[in-house]
N, C-alpha and C positions, 0 to 999 in steps of 0.2 A: 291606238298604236300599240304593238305588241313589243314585247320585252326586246327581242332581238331587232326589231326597228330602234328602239330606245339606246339598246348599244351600237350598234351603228352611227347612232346620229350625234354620242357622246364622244364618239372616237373621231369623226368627222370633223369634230370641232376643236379639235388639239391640234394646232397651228402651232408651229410651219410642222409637225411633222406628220397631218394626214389633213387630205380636205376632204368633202365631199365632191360625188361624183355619180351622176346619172348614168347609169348602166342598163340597157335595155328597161328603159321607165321603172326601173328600183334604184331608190336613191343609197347608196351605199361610199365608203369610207376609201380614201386613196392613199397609201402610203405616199408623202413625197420624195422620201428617200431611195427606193426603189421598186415604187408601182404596185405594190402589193395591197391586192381590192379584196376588201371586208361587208362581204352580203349579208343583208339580213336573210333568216331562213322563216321559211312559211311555220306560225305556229301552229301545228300540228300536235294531237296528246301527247307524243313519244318525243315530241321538241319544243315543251312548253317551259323548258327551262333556260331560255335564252339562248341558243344553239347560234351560231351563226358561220358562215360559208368562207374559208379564207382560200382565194385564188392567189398562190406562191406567185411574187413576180408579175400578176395581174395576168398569168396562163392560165387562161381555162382549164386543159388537160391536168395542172395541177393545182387540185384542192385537197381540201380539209375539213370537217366538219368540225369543231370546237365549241367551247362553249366559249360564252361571250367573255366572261369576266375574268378568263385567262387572259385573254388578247386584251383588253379592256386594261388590268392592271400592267401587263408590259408595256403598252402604250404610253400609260402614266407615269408609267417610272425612268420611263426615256425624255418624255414631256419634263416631270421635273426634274432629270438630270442636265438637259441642256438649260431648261432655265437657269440654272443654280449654279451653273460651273463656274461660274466668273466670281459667285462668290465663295467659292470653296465650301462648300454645301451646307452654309447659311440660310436657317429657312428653309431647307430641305423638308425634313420632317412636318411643319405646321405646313407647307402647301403640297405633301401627299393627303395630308390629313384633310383638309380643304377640300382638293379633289377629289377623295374617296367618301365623304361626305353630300357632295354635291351629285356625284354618280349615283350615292343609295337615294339620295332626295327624286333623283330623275328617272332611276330604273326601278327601286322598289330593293335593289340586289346590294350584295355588298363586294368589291373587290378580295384579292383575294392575298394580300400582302397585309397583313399586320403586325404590330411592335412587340414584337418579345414579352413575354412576362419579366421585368427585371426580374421581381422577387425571387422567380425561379433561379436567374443567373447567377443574384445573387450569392443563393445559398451554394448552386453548382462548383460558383467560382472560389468559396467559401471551403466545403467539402474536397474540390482539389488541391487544395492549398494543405489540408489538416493531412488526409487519408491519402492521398496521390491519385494521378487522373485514373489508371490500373484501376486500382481501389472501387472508385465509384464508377468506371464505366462495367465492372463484375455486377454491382448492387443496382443498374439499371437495367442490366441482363436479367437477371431475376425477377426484378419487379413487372419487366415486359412479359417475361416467359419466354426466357431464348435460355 
């Protein structure tokens, strides 16, 4: 099975909010919300990095080429928002972590959402506090080369 088969088949399986769906003998992924089908793409050299087909709306005439692990982490992050909502987003964090975890176990890939460096924040939050935000958004200018 190819990469873009593997996402497909991971997105397929986040109930209630996509199922699977046999489209022209390619098993590919159905929004429930509003029908929008997620094909895997034939891999090909130029699309050996998980590329996969999104039909807006589940219209042919409109698609999308993407890569998988866009759609793959929006998916997830809808997935864990409705699971969680009831507990005001308890858990939140450990079952993206879960989920992003079991996606690299299954596709090889990594999503494409992860947690901040605190330490960074830290010191950021740190440094606006001492020098003002002014201050340090000048000293990130520079260090970028803007």
């Amino acid at each position: 099975m190819s990469i873009s088969q593997d996402i497909v088949h991971f997105i397929g399986n986040l109930l209630p909010l996509y199922d699977g769906d046999q489209v022209d003998g390619v098993w590919c992924a159905r929004s429930l919300t509003d029908g929008t089908l997620i094909c895997p793409v034939e891999e090909m050299e130029e699309y050996e990095d998980g590329f996969v087909t999104v039909h807006w709306q589940g219209d042919p005439a409109r698609q999308t080429l993407v890569q998988g692990v866009f759609m793959t982490s929006l998916a997830v992050a809808k997935y864990v928002e409705i699971h969680h909502m009831a507990e005001k987003a308890k858990g939140t964090r450990e079952e993206m972590e879960r989920l992003a975890n079991h996606f690299t176990f299954k596709t090889g890939e990594s999503l494409t959402f992860e947690a901040p460096d605190s330490e960074l924040l830290e010191w950021m939050g740190k440094a606006v506090s001492k020098a003002g935000q002014t201050a340090v958004v000048e000293i990130l200018k520079k260090l970028a080369g803007f």
